[in-house]
N, C-alpha and C positions, 0 to 999 in steps of 0.2 A: 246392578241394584234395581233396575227397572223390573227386569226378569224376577226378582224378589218377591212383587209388589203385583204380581198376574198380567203386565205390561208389556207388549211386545213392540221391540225396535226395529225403525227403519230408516235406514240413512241415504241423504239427498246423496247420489251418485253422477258426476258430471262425465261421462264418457268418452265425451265429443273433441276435444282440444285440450292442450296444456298451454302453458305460457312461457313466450319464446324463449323464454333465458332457463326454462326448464332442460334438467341433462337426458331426459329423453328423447325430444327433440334434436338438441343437440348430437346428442348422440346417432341418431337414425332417420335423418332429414328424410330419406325417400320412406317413409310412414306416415308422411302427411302432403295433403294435396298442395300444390305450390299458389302464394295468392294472387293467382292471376285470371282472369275471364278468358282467356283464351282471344282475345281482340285487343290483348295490349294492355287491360285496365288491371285492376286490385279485382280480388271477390269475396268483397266486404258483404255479405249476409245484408242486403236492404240500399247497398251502394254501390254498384258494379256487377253484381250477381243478387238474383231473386231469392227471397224468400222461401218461394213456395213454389218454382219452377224444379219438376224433379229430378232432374237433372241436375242444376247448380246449386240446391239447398244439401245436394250432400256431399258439395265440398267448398262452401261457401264459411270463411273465417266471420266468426260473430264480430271480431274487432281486428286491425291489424297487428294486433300483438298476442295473439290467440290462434299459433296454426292448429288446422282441421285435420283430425288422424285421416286416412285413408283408409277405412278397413277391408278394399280391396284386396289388401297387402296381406296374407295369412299371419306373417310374425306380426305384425300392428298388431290384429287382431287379437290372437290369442295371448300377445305380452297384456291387454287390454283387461281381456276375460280375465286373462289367471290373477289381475294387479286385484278386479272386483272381486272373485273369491277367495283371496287371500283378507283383503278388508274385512271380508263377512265372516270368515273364519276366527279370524284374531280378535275381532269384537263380538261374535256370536249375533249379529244384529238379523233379526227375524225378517228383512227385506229391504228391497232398496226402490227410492223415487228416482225412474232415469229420466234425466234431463235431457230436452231437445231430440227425441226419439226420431222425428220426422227428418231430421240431418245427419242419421248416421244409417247404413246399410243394413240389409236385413238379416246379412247372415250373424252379425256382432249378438241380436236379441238370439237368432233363432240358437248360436253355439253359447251363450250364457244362459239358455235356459234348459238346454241340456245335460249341458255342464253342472249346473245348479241344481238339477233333480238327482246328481248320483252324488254331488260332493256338499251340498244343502241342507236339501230335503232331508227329514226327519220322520224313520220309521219303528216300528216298534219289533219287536225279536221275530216275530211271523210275516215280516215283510211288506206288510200296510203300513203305506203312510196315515202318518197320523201329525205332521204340519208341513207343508209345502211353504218353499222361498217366497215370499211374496212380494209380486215386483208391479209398481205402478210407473205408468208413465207420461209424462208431459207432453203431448204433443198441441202448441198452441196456434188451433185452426178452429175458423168456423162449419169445417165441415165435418159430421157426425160419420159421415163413413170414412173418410181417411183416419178419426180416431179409432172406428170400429175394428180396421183392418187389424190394427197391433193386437189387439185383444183375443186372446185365444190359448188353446192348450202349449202350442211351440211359442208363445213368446210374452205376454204379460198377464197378469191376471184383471190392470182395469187400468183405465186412463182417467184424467181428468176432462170432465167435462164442459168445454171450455164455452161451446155453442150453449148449454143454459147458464150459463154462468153472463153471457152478454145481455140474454134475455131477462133473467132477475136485475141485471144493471139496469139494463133500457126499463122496465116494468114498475121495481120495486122502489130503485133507489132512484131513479131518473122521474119516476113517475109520466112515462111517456106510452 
């Protein structure tokens, strides 16, 4: 209906974790990192493992009931990819917002946007594209290059900008 109306859809995409009671989990427990710091604790994302340390943030659980895929794991991976192009397929939705970009691997973005250019992408009978997938993503940091890095031909076409986004807080609304 959207598509009717000259409206192009995009759907919030979580990639990162499912929830434990989920059967894929269940199902294929070594597909996700186990929650533990490696010193005995949980690695709770903010409580036991960092944020932002690059290391622990891509296998660090947002919550204890949210294990972390591992996309180390080729089958995680690509049962992952193929779940997102099957989504985009069956709904036709014209892109996806990936959630938490900075906590999952790079090869997950770089084989979903490959993926997405030959199984996506939208060309016309002479072989030019004429609408590419379009994929944004969250990555929530104040730092403008770690969001610049995603951005590019192999992997998103734009992030949120979260560093002005503090500044118009601090500026506009804070009047500071």
């Amino acid at each position: 209906m959207a598509h009717d109306h000259e409206l192009k859809v995009i759907f919030d995409y979580a990639m990162n974790h499912v929830h434990e009671d989920s059967p894929v989990y269940a199902n294929n427990p070594g597909w996700f990192w186990p929650n533990d710091n490696g010193a005995g604790g949980n690695c709770v994302c903010g409580s036991g493992c960092s944020w932002d340390d690059p290391t622990q943030a891509k296998r660090c659980w947002f919550t204890d009931y949210l294990p972390d895929f591992n996309f180390t794991v080729d089958e995680a991976r690509d049962f992952s990819v193929s779940n997102a192009l099957w989504w985009a397929q069956q709904t036709g939705a014209d892109g996806f917002r990936l959630d938490a970009v900075k906590h999952i691997e790079d090869s997950w973005l770089l084989d979903l946007r490959a993926r997405s250019s030959t199984d996506l992408d939208k060309y016309d009978g002479q072989g030019n594209l004429i609408q590419r997938f379009y994929m944004v993503g969250e990555t929530f940091t104040g730092d403008q290059g770690q969001i610049a890095y995603y951005v590019g031909q192999d992997m998103l076409d734009g992030q949120f900008d979260f560093p002005i986004r503090t500044q118009l807080v601090e500026k506009v609304l804070m009047r500071q």
